[in-house]
C-alpha positions, 0 to 999 in steps of 0.5 A: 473489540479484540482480534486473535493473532495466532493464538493471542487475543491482541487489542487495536488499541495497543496495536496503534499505540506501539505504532505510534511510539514504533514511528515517532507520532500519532497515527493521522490516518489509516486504511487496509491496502494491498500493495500491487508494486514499484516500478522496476519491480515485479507484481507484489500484491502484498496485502496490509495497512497504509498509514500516516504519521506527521508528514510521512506514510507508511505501508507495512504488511503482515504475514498470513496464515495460509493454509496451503503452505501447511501442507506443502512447505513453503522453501521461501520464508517470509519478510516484512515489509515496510516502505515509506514516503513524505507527502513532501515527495510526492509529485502527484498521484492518480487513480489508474488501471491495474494493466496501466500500472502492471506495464508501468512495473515492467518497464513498458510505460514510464510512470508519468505516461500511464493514462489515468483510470477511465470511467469503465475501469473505475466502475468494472475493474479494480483500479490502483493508486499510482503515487509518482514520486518526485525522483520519477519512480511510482508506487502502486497501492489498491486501496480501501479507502482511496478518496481519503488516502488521496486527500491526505496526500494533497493536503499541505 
């Protein structure tokens, strides 16, 4: 399997091999997630990959090629980014409703009070993961492969 990026053909194998030696470590896991956003900060809905490497996780995402900016010029240029975690600072982390961690975001609700995901939402909604860190602060990630990424940050 190839993937073309812009213009070049770009091999997965490679990709997770400079990963690898980009982080420090084998790639334990991996899964497509947007990151929704932090609390104290706006609504990112940045979409990309969320990864394991040893203790730590890691979130990173690409830029798109979107055809609207062509037309209209985009003033802002974009910026990578990349934001990390040890499993070791986690405190716990939950399914929960995207307007749950949207006030969350805001300031309206501090991380530990957000109300997990409710059955409804589960099934007619697109939930999030909130992961609360153990400085109080939460990160918000609608994920592909939740269960798992979920049981990754569980096990010791």
């Amino acid at each position: 399997m190839q993937w073309l990026r812009r213009g070049q053909e770009e091999d997965p194998a490679d990709f997770w091999r400079q990963t690898a030696e980009k982080r420090g470590g084998a790639v334990g896991f991996f899964t497509f997630a947007t990151l929704v956003g932090r609390t104290g900060g706006n609504i990112l809905n940045f979409p990309g990959l969320l990864y394991l490497v040893g203790d730590l996780f890691w979130f990173e995402d690409f830029e798109r090629d979107n055809w609207l900016s062509k037309i209209f010029a985009s003033r802002s240029k974009w910026e990578k980014t990349e934001i990390s975690f040890s499993k070791a600072e986690v405190d716990f982390a939950r399914v929960v409703s995207r307007v749950g961690a949207a006030r969350c975001m805001a300031g309206a609700v501090v991380p530990q009070k957000v109300p997990p995901a409710s059955i409804f939402t589960k099934m007619f909604s697109s939930p999030v993961t909130q992961v609360v860190l153990k400085d109080g602060s939460a990160i918000f990630f609608e994920v592909m492969l939740r269960k798992e990424f979920l049981a990754h940050l569980t096990q010791g």
